[in-house]
C-alpha positions in Angstrom: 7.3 11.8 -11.9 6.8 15.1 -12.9 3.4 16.1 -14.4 3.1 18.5 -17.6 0.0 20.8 -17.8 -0.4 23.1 -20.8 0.4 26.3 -18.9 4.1 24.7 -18.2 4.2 23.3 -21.8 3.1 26.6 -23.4 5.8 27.9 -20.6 8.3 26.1 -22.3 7.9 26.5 -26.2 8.2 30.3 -24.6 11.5 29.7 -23.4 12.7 27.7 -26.5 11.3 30.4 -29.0 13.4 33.1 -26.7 16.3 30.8 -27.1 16.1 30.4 -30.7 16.3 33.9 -31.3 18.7 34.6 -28.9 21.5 31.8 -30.9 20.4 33.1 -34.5 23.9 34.5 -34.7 25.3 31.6 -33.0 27.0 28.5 -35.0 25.1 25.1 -34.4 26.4 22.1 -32.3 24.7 19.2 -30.2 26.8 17.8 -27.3 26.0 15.0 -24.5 27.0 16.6 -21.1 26.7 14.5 -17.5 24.7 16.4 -14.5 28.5 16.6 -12.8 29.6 18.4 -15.6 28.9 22.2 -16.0 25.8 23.3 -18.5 26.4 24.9 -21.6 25.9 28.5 -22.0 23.9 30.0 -24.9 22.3 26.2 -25.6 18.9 24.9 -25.6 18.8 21.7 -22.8 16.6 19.0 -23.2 17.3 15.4 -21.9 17.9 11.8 -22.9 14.3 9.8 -21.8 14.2 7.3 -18.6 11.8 5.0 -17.4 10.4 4.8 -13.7 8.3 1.8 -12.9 5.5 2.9 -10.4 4.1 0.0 -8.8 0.5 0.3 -6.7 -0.9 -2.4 -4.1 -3.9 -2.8 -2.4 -3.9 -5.4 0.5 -6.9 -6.4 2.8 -5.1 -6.2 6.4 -7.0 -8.6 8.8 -7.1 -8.5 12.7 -7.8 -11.1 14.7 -8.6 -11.0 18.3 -9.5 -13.6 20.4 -12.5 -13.8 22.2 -11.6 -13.6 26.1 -13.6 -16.6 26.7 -11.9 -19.0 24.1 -10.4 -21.3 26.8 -14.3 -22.5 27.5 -15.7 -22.3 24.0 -15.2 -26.2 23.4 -16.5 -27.3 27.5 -19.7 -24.5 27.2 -20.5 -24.2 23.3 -18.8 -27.7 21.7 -16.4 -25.4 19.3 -13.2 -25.2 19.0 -11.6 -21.4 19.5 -8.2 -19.5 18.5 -7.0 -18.8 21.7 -4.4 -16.1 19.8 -4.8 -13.0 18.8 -2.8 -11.9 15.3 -2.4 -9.6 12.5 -2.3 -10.9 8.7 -2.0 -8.5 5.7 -2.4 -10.4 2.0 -1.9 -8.4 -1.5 -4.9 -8.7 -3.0 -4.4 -6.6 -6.0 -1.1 -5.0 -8.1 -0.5 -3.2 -11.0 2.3 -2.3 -12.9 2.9 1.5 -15.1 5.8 2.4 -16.9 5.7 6.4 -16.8 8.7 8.0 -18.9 10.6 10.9 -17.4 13.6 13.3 -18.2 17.3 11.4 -17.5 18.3 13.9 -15.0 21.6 11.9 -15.4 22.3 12.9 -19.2 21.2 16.0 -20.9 22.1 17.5 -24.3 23.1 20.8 -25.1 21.8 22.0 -28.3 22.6 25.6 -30.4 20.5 25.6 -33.3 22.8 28.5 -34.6 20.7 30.8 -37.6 18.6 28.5 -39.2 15.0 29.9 -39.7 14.0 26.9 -40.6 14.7 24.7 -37.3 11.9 25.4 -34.6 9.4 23.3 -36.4 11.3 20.2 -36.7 12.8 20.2 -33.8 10.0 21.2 -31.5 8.5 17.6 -33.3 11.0 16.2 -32.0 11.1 17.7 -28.3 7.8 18.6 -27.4 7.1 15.2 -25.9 8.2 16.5 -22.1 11.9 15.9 -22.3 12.8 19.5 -22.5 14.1 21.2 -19.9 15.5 24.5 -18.8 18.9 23.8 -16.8 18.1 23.0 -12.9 14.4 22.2 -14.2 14.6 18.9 -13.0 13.3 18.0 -9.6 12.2 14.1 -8.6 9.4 13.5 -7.3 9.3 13.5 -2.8 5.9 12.2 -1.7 5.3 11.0 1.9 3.5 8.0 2.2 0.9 7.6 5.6 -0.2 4.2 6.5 -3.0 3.9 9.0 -3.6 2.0 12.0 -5.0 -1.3 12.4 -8.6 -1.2 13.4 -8.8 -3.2 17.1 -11.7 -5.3 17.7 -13.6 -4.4 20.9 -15.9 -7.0 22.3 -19.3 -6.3 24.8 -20.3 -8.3 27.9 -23.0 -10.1 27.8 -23.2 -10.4 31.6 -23.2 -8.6 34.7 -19.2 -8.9 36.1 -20.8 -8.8 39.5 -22.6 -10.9 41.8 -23.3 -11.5 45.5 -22.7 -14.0 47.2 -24.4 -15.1 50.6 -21.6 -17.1 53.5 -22.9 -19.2 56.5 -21.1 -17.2 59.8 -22.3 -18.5 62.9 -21.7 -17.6 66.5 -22.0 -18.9 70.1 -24.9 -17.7 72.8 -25.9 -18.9 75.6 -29.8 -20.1 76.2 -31.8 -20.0 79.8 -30.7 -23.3 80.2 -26.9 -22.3 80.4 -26.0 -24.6 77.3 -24.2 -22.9 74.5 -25.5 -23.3 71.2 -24.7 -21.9 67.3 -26.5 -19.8 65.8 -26.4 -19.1 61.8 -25.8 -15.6 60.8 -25.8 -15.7 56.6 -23.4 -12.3 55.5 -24.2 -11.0 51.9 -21.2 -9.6 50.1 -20.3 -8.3 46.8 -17.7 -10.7 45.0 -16.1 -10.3 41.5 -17.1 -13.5 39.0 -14.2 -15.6 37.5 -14.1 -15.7 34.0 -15.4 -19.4 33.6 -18.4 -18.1 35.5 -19.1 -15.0 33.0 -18.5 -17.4 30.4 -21.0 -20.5 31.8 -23.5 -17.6 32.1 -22.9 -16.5 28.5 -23.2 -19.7 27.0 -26.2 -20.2 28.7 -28.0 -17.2 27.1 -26.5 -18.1 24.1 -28.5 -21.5 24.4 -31.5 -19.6 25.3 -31.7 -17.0 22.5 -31.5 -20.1 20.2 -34.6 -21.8 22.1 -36.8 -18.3 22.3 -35.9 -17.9 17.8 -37.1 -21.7 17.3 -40.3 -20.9 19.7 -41.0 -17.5 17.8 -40.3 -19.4 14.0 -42.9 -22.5 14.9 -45.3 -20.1 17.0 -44.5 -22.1 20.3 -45.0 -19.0 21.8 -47.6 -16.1 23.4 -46.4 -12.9 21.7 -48.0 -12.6 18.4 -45.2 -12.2 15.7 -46.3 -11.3 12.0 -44.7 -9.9 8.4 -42.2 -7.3 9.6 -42.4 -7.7 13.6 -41.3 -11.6 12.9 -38.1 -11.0 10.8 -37.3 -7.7 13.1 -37.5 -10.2 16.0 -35.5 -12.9 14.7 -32.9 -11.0 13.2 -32.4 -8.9 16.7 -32.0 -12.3 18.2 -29.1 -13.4 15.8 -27.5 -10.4 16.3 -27.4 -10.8 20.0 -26.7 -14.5 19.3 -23.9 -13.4 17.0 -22.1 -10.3 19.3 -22.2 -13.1 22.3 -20.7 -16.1 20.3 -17.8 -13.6 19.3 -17.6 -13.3 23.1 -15.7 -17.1 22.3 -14.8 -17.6 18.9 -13.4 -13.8 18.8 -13.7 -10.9 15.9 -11.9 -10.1 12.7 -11.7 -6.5 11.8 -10.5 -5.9 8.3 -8.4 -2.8 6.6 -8.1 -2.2 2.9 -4.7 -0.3 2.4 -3.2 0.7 -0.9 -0.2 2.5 -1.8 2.3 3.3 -4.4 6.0 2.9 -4.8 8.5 4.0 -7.9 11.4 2.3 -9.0 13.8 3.6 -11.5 16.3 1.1 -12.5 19.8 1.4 -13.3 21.3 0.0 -16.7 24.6 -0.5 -14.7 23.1 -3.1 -12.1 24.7 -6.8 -13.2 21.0 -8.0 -11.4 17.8 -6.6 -12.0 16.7 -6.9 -8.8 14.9 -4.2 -6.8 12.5 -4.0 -3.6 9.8 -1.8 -4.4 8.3 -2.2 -0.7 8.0 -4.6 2.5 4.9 -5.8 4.2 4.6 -6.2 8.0 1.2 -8.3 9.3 1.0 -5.6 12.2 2.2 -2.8 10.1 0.8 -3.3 6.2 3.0 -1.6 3.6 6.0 -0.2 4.2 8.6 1.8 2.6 11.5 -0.4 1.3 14.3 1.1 3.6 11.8 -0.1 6.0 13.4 -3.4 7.7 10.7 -4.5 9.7 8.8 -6.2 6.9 9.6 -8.7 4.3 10.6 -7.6 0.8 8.3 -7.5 -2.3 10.9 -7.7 -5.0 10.9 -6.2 -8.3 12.8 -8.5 -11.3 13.0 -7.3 -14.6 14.2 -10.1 -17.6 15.7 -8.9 -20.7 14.3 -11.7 -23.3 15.3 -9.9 -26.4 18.6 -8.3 -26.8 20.8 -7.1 -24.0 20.9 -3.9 -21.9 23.2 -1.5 -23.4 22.8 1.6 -21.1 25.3 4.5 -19.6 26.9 6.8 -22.0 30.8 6.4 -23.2 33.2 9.2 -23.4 33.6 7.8 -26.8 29.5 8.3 -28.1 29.6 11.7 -25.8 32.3 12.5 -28.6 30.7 10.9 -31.2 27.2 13.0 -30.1 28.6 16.5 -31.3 27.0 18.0 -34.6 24.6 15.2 -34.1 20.9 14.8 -32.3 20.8 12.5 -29.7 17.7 9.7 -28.4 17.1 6.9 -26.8 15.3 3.7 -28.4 14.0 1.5 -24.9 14.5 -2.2 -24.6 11.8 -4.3 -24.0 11.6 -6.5 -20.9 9.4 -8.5 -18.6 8.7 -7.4 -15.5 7.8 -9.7 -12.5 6.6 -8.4 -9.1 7.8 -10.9 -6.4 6.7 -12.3 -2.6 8.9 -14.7 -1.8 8.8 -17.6 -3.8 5.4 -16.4 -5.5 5.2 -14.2 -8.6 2.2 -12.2 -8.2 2.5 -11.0 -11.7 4.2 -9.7 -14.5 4.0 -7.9 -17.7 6.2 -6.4 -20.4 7.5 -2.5 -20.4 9.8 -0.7 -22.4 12.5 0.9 -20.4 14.6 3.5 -22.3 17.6 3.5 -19.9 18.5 -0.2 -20.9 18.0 0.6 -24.6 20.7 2.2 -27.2 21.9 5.6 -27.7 21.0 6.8 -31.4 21.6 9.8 -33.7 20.5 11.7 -36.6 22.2 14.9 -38.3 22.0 17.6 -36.7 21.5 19.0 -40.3 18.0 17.4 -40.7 16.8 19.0 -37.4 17.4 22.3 -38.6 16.0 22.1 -41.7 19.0 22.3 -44.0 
């Protein structure tokens, strides 16, 4: 949507106030004219009001990875582990706003011919942002970024190393002549398996638990007090913590929010719209975007019915006449699936009726 400022409003009573005076000589007439159709020379242009339904999101995006240990959390620490590693994303908040903009769609052309008396009236009626100079018009093109996912990254709480000693032995010969074995250990670097790291793990897990009770009953020969103590123990759930992850995993979380338009059309037979999709890896997506599911937009007519679009036969009727728009009032529901996340009613003026009044009483006469 296009946003007003008082320079561009003052801009545009400027260039209304040159148009009046440059039609005093001219006749007055009103007409309807479509963007296909050519503008009206020697006219002042102002359109016929729309609504655009902006709708904004906010969703916590979680990720889960699992700890690379999970296979021995249940044999070395008695829990159960996820063993699977996956994205959520959940809307936790939405919000609806009707914002009103120019029908780029349907203008009217309007020659308030000599009258002296017709720029105060009818700038009373047209001040309200719905005048525009021909070509004005221009929606609004806004990229949306989404960010990446935040990984999870998880430390070691042992050495991934270790050396291991083998038995070799060989044959000599004593001063007897008798052959006999002799052991020769060899040392050698080796790589631990992954049950190892995690046995090893668990069982500094089990002894950061024992050293907190000690320190907390004073079963122990360092002498803890006021600040030192909780310092202590709170350094030792931290390390208890990061190495627990090491099996149960980490969640990372990501708040996202974005905002979508919508401006529907009166000659839809179903109110339907997707505002947006949602992808668990992803988050919020644009709604030509088909890796996500859709978040659907429905609106309800309660009262009434949708009238919309403007006939050749109220284009006619429109001449020697001012034409607006009254809105029709609807509910509007904002869809996931089979859940309605919430609704409220909005006016939207492009479902409501085409009026007129005198072109006679705009100009003062």
């Amino acid at each position: 949507m296009i946003e007003i400022n008082k320079m561009q409003i003052s801009k545009r009573i400027s260039i209304l106030a040159a148009a009046f005076l440059f039609f005093a000589a001219s006749p007055s007439y009103s007409q309807i004219f479509r963007s296909s159709e050519a503008t009206p020379q020697g006219a002042v242009i102002y359109s016929l009001p729309q609504t655009s339904i902006k709708v904004t999101l906010k969703v916590s995006m979680k990720n889960f990875s699992a700890g690379p240990y999970a296979a021995y959390s249940d044999k070395y620490l008695g829990v159960s582990a996820d063993r699977t590693s996956k994205k959520t994303c959940t809307i936790e908040e939405i919000e609806i706003t009707p914002l009103v903009e120019a029908d780029p769609d349907y203008s009217v052309a309007v020659n308030l011919g000599s009258s002296k008396n017709a720029s105060a009236s009818f700038l009373a009626l047209s001040s309200q942002g719905l005048i525009i100079a021909p070509g004005y018009f221009a929606p609004e093109n806004a990229p949306s970024r989404f960010p990446s996912p935040v990984q999870a990254s998880f430390n070691e709480a042992v050495a991934n190393l270790s050396t291991q000693t083998t038995q070799l032995y060989k044959s000599v010969t004593n001063e007897d002549g008798e052959v006999e074995k002799i052991a020769v250990p060899q040392t050698q670097t080796v790589t631990k398996s992954l049950e190892k790291k995690a046995e090893e793990t668990a069982q500094l897990i089990f002894l950061l638990r024992e050293k907190k009770i000690d320190i907390l009953t004073g079963e122990t020969d360092a002498n803890y007090s006021g600040a030192a103590l909780g310092n202590a123990v709170e350094k030792m759930e931290n390390l208890e913590k990061e190495y627990t992850s090491l099996f149960t995993g980490k969640t990372t979380t990501a708040v996202q929010q974005a905002s979508f338009e919508v401006v529907p059309k009166a000659k839809n037979q179903k109110q339907n719209y997707v505002v947006c999709r949602i992808s668990d890896s992803q988050g919020l997506l644009p709604a030509d975007n088909m890796s996500g599911r859709p978040v659907y937009l429905e609106l309800a007519v309660t009262e009434g019915k949708i009238s919309g679009g403007v006939s050749a036969e109220e284009t006619a009727a429109s001449k020697g006449k001012v034409a607006y728009r009254t809105p029709l009032v609807v509910v509007a529901r904002i869809v996931d699936g089979q859940t309605v996340l919430g609704q409220t009613r909005i006016p939207v003026y492009q479902f409501g009726k085409l009026l007129y009044f005198p072109l006679d009483l705009a100009l003062g006469k």
